[in-house]
C-alpha positions in Angstrom: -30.9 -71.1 55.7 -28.7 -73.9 57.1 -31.9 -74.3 59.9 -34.3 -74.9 56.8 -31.7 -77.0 55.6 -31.5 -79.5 58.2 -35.7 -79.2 59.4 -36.7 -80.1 55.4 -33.5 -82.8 55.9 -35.4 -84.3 59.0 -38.8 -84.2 57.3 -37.8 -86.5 54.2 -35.5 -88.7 56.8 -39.0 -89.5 58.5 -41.1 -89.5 54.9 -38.9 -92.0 53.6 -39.6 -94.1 57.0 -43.6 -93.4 56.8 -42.8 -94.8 53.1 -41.2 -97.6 53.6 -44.1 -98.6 56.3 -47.2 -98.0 54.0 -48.6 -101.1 52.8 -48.2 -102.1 48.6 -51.5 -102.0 46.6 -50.3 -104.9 45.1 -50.4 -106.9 48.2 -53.8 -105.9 48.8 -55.2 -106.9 45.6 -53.8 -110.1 44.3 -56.2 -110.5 42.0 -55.0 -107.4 40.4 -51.6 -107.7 40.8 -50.4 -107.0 36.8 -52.1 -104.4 36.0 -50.8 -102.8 39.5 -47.2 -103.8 38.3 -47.8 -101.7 35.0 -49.1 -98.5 36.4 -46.6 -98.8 39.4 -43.9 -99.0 36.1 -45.3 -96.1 35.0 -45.4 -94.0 38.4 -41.6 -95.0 38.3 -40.7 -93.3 34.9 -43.1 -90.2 36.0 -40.6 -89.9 38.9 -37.8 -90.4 37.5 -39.0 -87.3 35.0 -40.0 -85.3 37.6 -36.4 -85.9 39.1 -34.6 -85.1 36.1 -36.8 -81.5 36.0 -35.8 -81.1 39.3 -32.2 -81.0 37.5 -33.2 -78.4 35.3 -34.2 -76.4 37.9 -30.7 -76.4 39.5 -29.5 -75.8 36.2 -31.3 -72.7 35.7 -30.4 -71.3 39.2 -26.8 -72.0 38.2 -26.9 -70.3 35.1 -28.7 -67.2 37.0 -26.3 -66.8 39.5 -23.2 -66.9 36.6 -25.2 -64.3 35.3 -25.1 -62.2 38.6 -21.4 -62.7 39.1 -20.9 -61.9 36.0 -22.8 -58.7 35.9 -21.5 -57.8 39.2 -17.9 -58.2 37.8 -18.4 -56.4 34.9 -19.3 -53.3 36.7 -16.5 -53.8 39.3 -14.0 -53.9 36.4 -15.7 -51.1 34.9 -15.2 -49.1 38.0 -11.5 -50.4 38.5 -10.4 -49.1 35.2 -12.3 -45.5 35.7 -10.4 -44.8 39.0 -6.8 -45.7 37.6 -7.3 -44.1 34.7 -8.6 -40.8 36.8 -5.7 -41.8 39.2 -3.3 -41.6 36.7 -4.3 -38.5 34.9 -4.9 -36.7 37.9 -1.2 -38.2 39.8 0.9 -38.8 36.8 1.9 -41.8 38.6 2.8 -45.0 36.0 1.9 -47.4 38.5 -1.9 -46.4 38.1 -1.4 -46.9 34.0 0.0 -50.3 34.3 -2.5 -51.1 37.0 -5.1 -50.3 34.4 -3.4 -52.1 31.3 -2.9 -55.0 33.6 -6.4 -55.5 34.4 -7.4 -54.4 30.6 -5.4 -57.1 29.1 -4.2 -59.9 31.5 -6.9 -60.0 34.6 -9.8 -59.5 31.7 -12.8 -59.7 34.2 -14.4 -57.7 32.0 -14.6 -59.6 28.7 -14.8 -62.6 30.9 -18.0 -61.4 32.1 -19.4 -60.0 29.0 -18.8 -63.4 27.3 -20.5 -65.1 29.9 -23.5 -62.8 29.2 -23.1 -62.9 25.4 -23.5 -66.8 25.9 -26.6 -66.5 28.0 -28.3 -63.8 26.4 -31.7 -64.9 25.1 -33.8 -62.6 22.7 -32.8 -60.0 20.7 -33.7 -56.7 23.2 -30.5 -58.3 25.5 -28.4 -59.2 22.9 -29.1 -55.6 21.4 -28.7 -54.1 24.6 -25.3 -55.7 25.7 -24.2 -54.9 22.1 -24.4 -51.0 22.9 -23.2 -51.6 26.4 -20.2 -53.0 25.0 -20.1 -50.2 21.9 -19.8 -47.9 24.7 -17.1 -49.8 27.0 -15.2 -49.6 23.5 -15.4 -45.9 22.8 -15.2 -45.3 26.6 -11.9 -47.2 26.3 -10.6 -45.0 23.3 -11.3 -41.9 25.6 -9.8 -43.2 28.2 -6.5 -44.2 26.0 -6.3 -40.7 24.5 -6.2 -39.2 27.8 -3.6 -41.1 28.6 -1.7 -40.4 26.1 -1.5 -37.2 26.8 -0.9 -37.6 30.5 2.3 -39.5 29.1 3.2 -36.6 26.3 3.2 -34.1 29.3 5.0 -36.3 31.2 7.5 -37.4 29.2 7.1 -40.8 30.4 8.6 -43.5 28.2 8.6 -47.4 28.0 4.6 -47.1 27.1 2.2 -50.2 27.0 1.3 -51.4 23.4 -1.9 -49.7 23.1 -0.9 -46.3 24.3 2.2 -46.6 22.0 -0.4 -46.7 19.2 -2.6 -44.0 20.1 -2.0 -40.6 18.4 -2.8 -37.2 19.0 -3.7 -34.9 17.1 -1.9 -32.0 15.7 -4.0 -29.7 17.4 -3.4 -31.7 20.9 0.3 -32.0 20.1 1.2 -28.5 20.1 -0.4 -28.1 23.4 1.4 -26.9 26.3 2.1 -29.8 29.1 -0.5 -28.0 31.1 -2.7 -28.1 28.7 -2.6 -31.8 27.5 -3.3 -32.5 31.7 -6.0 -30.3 31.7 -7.6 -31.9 28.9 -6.6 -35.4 29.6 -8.2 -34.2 33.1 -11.4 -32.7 30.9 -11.7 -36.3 29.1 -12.1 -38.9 32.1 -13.6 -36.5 34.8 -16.5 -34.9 33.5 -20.2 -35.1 32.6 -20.3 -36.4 29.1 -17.9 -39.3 30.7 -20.2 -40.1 33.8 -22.7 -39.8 31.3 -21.3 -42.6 29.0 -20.3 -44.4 32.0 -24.0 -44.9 32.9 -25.7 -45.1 29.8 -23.5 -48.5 29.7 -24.9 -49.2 32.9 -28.1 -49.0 32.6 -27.5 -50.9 29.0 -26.2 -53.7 31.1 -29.2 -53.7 33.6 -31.1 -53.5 30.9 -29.3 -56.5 29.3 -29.4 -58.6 32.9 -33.5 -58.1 33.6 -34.2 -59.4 30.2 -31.5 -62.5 30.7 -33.4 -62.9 34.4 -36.4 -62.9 32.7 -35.8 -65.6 30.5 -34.4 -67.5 33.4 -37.9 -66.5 35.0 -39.6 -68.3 32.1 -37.8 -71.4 32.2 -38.4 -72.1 35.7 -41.6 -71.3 34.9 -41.5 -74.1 31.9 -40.2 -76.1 34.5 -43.1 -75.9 37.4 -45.5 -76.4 34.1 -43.3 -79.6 33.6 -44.0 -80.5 37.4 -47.2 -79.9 37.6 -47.7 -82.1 34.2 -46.6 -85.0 35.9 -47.6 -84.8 38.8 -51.0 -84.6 36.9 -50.0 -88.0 35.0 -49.4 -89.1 38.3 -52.5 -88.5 39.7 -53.7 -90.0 36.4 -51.7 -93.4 37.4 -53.7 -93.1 40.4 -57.4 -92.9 39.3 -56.5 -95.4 37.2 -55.5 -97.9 39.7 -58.8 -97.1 41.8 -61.0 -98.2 38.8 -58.2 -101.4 38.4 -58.4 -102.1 42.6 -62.3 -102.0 42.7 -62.8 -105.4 44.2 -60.0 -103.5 47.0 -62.8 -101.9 48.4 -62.7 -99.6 51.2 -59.0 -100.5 51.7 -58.4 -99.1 48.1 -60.4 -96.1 48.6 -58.3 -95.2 52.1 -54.6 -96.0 50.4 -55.3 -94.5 46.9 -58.6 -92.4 46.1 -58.6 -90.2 49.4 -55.0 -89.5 49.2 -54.6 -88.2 46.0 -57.7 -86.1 46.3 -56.0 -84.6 49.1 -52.7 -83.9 47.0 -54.7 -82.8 44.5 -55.9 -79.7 46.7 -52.9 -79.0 48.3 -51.0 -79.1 44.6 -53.6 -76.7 43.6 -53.1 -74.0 46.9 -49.1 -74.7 46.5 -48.7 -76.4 49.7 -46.6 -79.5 50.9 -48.5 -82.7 50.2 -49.1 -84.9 53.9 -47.6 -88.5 53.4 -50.9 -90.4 52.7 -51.4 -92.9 50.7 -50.0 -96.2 49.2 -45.6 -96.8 48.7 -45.8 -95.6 45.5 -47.7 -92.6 46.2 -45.8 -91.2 49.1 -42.4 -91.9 46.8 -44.5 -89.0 44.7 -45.2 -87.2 47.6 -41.2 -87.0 48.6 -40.0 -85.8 45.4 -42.7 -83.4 44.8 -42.2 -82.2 48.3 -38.4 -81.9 48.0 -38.8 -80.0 45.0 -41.0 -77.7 46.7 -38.6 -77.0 49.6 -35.4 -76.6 47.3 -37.6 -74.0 45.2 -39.1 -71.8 48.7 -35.4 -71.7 50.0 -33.9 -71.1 46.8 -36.1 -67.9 45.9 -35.8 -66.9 49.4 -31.9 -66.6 48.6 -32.0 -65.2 45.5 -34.1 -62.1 47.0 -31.5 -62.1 49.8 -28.9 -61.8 47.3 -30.7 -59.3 45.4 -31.1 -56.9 48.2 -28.2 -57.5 50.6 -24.8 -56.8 50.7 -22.8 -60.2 51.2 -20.3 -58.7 53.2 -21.9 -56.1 55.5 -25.7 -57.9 55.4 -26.9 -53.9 54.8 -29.0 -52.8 51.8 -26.8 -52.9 48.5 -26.7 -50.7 45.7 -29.1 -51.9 43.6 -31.2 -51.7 46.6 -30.2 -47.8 47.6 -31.0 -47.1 43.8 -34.4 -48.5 44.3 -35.0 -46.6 47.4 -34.0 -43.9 45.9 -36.6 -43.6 43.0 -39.2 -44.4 45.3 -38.6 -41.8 47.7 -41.1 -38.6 48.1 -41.6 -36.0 50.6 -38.7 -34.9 52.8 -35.6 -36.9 53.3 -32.1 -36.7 54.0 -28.9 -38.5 52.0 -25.6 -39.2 54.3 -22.8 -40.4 52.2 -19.9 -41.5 54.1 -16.4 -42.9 53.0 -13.8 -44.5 55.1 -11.2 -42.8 55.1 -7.6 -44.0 53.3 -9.0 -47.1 53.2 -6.8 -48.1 50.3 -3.9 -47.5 52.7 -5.6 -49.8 54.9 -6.1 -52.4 52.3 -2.1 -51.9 50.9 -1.3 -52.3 54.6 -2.7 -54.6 56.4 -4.4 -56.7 53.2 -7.8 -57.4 51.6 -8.8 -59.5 54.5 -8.4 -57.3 57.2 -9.4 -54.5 54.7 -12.9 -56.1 55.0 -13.5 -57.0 58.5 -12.9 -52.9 58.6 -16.0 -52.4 56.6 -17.6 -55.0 58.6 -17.3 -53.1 61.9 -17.5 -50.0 60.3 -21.0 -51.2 58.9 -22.3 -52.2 62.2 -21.5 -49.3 64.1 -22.8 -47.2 61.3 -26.2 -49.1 61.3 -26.1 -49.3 65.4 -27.3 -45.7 65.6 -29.7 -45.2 63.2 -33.1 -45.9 63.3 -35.0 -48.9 62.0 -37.2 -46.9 59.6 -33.9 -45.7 58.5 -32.2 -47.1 55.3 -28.1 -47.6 56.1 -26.7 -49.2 52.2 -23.2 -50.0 51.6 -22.6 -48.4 47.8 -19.5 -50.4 46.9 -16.1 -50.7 48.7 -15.7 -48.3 51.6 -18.3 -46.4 50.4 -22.1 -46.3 52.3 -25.4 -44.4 52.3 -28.2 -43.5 54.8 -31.4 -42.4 53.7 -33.2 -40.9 56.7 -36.9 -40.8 55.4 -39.3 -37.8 57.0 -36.0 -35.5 57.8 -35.2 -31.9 57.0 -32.9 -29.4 57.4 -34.4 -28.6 60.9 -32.9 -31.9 62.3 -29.2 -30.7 60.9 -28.3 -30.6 64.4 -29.5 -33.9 65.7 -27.8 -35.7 62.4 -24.7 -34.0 63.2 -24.8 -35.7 66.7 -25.5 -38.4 65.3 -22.6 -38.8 63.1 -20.3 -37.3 66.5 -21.7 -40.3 68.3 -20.5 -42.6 64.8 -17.1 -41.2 65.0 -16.7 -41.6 69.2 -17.7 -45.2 68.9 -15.1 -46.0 65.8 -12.5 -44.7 67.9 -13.8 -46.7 71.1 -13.3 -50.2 68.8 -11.4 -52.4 70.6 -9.4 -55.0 69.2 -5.9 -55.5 66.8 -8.0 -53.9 63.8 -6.7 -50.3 62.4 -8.6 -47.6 63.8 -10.8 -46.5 61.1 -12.4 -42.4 60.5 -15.6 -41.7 58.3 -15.7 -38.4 56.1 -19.7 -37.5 55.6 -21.3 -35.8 53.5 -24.7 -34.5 54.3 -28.0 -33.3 51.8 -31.6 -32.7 52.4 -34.3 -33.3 49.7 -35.7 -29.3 50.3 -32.7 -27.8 49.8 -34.1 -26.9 46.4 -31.7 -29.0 44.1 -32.8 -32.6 42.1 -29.7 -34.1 42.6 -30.2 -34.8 46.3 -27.3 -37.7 45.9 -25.1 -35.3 43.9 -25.5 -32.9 46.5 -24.4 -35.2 49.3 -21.7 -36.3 47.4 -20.1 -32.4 46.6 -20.3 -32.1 50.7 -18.4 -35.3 51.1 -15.9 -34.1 48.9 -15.5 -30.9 51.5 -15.1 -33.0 53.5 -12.4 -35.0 52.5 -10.7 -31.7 51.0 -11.4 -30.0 54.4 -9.0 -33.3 56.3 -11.5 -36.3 56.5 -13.1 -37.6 59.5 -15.3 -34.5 59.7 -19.3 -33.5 58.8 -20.1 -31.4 56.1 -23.3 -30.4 55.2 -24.4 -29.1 51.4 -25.1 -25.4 51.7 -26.5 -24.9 48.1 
């Protein structure tokens, strides 16, 4: 991007020389020289519209990308507060409760990034739609309390933060055994109808995001309409001056007519305009031509972003999900987990934590093939979808994988030494859930001591 940067850089560098060397109308034609002034007044305001719409297009990439942060942080905090919550029901450690009560009510990246949506949201099916996202966050919040609760009842854990203190249970719930409260508490946070809540609100707030893009979509649109109206005007300005500069002759036809035909053409086939033409012409021609550039490199980034993990450069989720409901015929899923990589992170910090992933990344992509697809899910957590594999290549996956694991170890450097768990399903095994499958074998895995290969049996 930075080598587009500095190419387009040179290009207007050496337009706005070729400018500055092409002769005036108005010295050509003397004899016409006010009404030249006028319509060289009026090319001047066109630019300095067509600058100010370049503005609005900045400003609607801006407000896209505070979308996309904020949609990306929603989710993370979504996903923060699910595994303290499940921490803390399933440890009965306190630290995991205040964790989540810190982040609930003093980090707030969640209601941050819902109000940044709420203030963006355009049209009624994303308002609607982030309204029963955030219904759902609230009642998935209530669940999540009442578990708590009785985590704490069974516990006998005192000192409780505010909102626990005011959750009751009910008398049914409050004659249950200790064992029984766990189990339930358990029962409430790690289950289907939760994972089912859990993504109905995020497909709510994808649903919510495309039609907030889409707006965005339109106003850019709005925008190049904008452009192409005055450039239009412009070329307007121009005709006019060739019926004006008659008596200019051929030297008129060469500096104005011929040019802007040519603009014309290339305007129409969206390519850059060539730096014909009269001064005022080729000042046209630069901002018209800068536009262009800032708009190729800035879609080019935005599908980048789309697609790519920022830190790891490998397919993201939304990517893998994509993938995913595209795929057909045989496949296989490898889900793979670093293992305690949250002692890593305590450890050795958040920086180190993620240069790990970054080597893990590219020795995990390193020895797979390129019609392979190797995603990074989230955190220390990645997936490769091997397209046209079955269960008769178990062998060569697991060699594979073997080969993964040697060359982790063989890492050089002051990094910690890093293990993967895997977990490993094929698309004929005879379930749906291929990636639920995967993801029951990984859990072998990690039950059976990490840093090992399991593959789902059915």
């Amino acid at each position: 991007m930075s080598n587009l940067s500095t190419e387009n850089a040179g290009k207007t560098d050496s337009a706005v020389s070729t400018a500055k060397r092409a002769p005036h109308i108005t010295r050509i034609n003397v004899a016409v020289i006010t009404i030249s002034i006028l319509l060289i007044a009026i090319a001047v305001v066109l630019t300095t519209r067509l600058i100010a719409v370049t503005g609005q297009s900045d400003d609607v990439y801006a407000r896209y990308k505070a979308c996309a942060d904020a949609d990306t942080q929603l989710m993370e905090a979504s996903d923060y507060l699910t595994t303290q919550v499940r921490l803390f029901v399933t440890t009965g450690d306190r630290v995991f409760m205040d964790n989540y009560f810190e982040e609930l009510l003093n980090t707030q990246r969640r209601d941050k990034a819902v109000a940044v949506l709420e203030s963006e949201a355009v049209g009624e099916k994303a308002k609607s739609d982030l309204a029963v996202a955030l219904g759902e966050s609230n009642e998935l919040a209530l669940a999540e309390e009442y578990a708590m609760r009785l985590v704490v009842e069974a516990e006998g854990i005192t000192d409780l933060p505010e909102p626990i203190e005011r959750t009751p249970l009910s008398q049914e719930d409050k004659v249950l055994s200790p064992a029984q409260k766990r189990e339930l508490a358990t029962s409430l946070v790690i289950g289907d109808s939760y994972d089912m809540i859990k993504a109905s609100i995020s497909q709510d707030v994808e649903r919510s995001s495309s039609a907030l893009v889409k707006a965005l979509d339109q106003e850019q649109l709005d925008i190049e309409r904008q452009t192409g109206l005055l450039l239009t005007a412009l070329i307007a300005v121009g005709l006019l001056l060739l019926v004006t500069v008659v008596l200019g002759g051929v030297a008129t036809y060469q500096l104005v007519t011929r040019p802007m035909k040519i603009h014309a053409e290339n305007i129409a086939q969206a390519r850059h305009l060539d730096h014909l033409g009269c001064f005022e012409i080729r000042r046209v021609v630069d901002a018209y031509n800068a536009l262009y550039d800032r708009v190729q490199e800035r879609t080019e980034r935005i599908k980048h972003e789309a697609e790519i993990d920022a830190l790891t450069e490998l397919f993201n989720r939304g990517s893998f999900d994509r993938i995913m409901s595209s795929r057909k015929g045989d496949f296989a899923l490898v889900l793979a987990d670093i293992d305690h990589f949250k002692d890593i992170n305590d450890r050795y910090g958040h920086e180190v934590g993620d240069e790990v992933i970054r080597v893990v990344a590219g020795v995990v992509e390193s020895h797979f093939r390129s019609s392979d697809f190797v995603c990074r899910l989230g955190g220390d957590e990645f997936a490769i979808i091997l397209p046209n594999t079955t269960v008769a290549n178990r062998g060569s996956i697991e060699a594979k994988l073997a080969e993964i694991a040697r060359a982790l170890d063989a890492v050089e450097g002051d990094l910690p030494k890093a293990t993967l768990s895997f977990g490993v399903a094929f698309s004929n095994d005879g379930t749906e859930d291929i990636y639920n499958d995967a993801d029951k074998a990984l859990y072998e895995s990690k039950r059976g001591g990490r840093n090992r290969v399991t593959f789902f049996e059915g």
